[in-house]
Every structure is written in C-alpha cells, then in structure tokens.
C-alpha positions, 0 to 999 in steps of 0.5 A: 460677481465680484467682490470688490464692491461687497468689502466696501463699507455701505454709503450712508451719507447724502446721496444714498438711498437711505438719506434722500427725500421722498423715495416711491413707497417700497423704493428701500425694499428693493434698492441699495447703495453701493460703493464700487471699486472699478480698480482706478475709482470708486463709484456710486450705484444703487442696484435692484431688481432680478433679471437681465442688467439695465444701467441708467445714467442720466445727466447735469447736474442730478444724480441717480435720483433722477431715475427714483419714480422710474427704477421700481417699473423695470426692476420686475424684469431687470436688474436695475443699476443706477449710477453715479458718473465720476464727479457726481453725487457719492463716486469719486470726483478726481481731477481729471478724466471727464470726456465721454470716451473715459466717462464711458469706460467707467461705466465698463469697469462699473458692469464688470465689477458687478459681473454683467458682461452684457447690458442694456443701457438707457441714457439722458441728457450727459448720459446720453453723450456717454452711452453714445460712446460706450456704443461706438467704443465697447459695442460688444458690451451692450444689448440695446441702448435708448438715449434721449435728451441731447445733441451728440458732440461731433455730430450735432453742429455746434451753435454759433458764438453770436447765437439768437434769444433762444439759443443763448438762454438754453445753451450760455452755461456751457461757455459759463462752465468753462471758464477757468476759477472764476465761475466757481468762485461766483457760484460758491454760495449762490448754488441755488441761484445757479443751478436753481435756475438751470431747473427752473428754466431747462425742465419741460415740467417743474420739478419738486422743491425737495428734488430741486434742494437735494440737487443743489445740497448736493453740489454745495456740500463738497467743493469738489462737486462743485469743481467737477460739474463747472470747472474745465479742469475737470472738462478736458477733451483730451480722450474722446470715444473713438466716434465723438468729439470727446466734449466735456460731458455735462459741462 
C-alpha cells in the first residue's frame, strides 16, 4: 500500500466519519476517514473492511454518505472504500476536470494510491456515469461492476429541448446547471430550496431530514462546492471516456 495518504493529517471537519449524523451503530469501529494523495488531487474516501477492494461512488449532489446503511454488509467480505469525486464532500474541487473520462481516472489514481491493482466497483446515479467509463477506459482495472440509476451519455438518447411534463419536472436542472454565474448566484443562500427539492422530488423514498441538511450544509458551506455541483466551468466536456460522450457528470 502506499504511504501517501498515511502522512496526510486525518479529516475532521464536516464530512468525515466523525462529524456526520446518525451513522448505523458500530459504523466508527470499522470506518475511517481519509485523505488521499492521488499526485494531481487530494481526495476524500472512507475505508473498512478486510478482503478483496469494493469502490462505492454514488452521485448528485450526496456525498459517500449515501453508502453509510449500506458499508457495514459488505465490509465482512471486502475492503470497502467509499469515495468522494473531485468537487464533492472533503476532495478537492478544482476548476476544471469534470467529465467522466477524468472523473474515472481518479478514481484510478484513488486505488492506486491505496494499493488495489484490481477491484470491484458499485456505481449510482453519477457514479454510474463514471464507472461506465472507468470500464471502457481502464478495463484491466476492475473485476466486476454494478451500475444503477442512470442513462449513460452517449448511449442513452438525449431528451428533446421542448420535452413533456414529465420530462421537463425529472430532468430541468440539467440545463439549469449549465448556465454560466447566474445559477449560482440564484442558489447562494437558497440552497435548501434547490436541492431540497432535488430530494424531495428525484428520491423513490423520502429521505431523512438530517441526511437531506447534511447534504445541503455541505454544498452550502463552501462556495466551491456550490460552483462545482452547478457551474459549467466545472462541467466541461473536453475529455470524455474513450466510449462516452464525456458529459458533465452530475450536472
């Protein structure tokens, strides 16, 4: 394993495994966080478990902490590392690097940096988008992958402009996230309105209140967070996956 992430101090702050809400029992006897030095990015991951490596991602806008009522099953048979992408939750949220041929080169340089050569690899939502890339562009890396949840960019057909009800209420904040400045200044200080009702409307089953806050917290704490999860400076489709169109992931 390497020992980059090992010199790097332990997260503390909003985020970590010690600072978020209503963890299953026993969650902290098994988890940590971490920090992880991929060379280009730090990121966030929280790891646990012993066995073969299983790498959780999961999509717009939680964190890992969707995986939290999930981790303790598979963390008797694997190691289990739930991660934070670039511009969410604890990693870094640089400028740029957004597509899904980058986002699944970090979660590369993620493994690596752990020492897993090979993994399996469970997707959600964005992180299904991202580990549709991470297999058509690093194929010898993973031992098996589930996806759920999403319509692949260049595969699925994209909806018309002029869509029905339907379409227009599940999918308007896609065009709404990628308006230049003035999407983030109508949801700086409304953030609960936003993606509150991202949650409230997208989720097959409600969600907890104090999962709902954490979320929202989280993207309203730093103003970079915000700027990554709808700005389309942070969403550029310049470097896709070999096999995808390279959309914004998440966006």
């Amino acid at each position: 394993m390497s020992s980059s992430p090992l010199r790097l101090p332990a997260p503390e702050g909003p985020g970590s495994v010690s600072r978020v809400p209503h963890l299953p029992a026993g969650f902290t006897d098994t988890f940590t966080s971490r920090y992880v030095d991929t060379g280009e990015l730090r990121l966030h991951a929280v790891t646990g478990g012993e066995g073969p490596a299983l790498l959780l991602l999961g999509g717009w806008p939680q964190t890992w902490y969707a995986w939290r009522l999930l981790m303790p099953a598979p963390a008797r048979d694997f190691r289990v590392v739930a991660g934070d992408p670039r511009g969410v939750g604890l990693s870094d949220k640089p400028s740029d690097g957004y597509d899904t041929g980058t986002l699944a080169g970090d979660m590369v340089a993620l493994m690596d940096a752990l020492g897993h050569q090979r993994f399996a690899m469970v997707g959600h939502d964005v992180g299904m988008w991202t580990g549709y890339a991470l297999a058509a562009d690093h194929p010898d890396r993973l031992d098996r992958l589930a996806v759920a949840e999403a319509a692949i960019p260049g595969l699925s057909p994209s909806p018309p402009l002029f869509g029905g009800q339907q379409a227009n209420d599940s999918l308007w904040h896609f065009a709404f996230n990628r308006l230049a400045d003035v999407n983030e200044q109508l949801v700086r200080g409304r953030e609960h309105l936003y993606f509150g009702h991202q949650f409230a409307t997208k989720a097959a089953k409600a969600l907890p209140d104090h999962a709902v806050q954490h979320y929202v917290d989280t993207l309203a704490a730093d103003p970079a967070a915000l700027r990554a999860a709808v700005s389309p400076s942070t969403a550029p489709s310049t470097r896709p996956s070999r096999r995808t169109s390279g959309a914004p992931a998440g966006r």
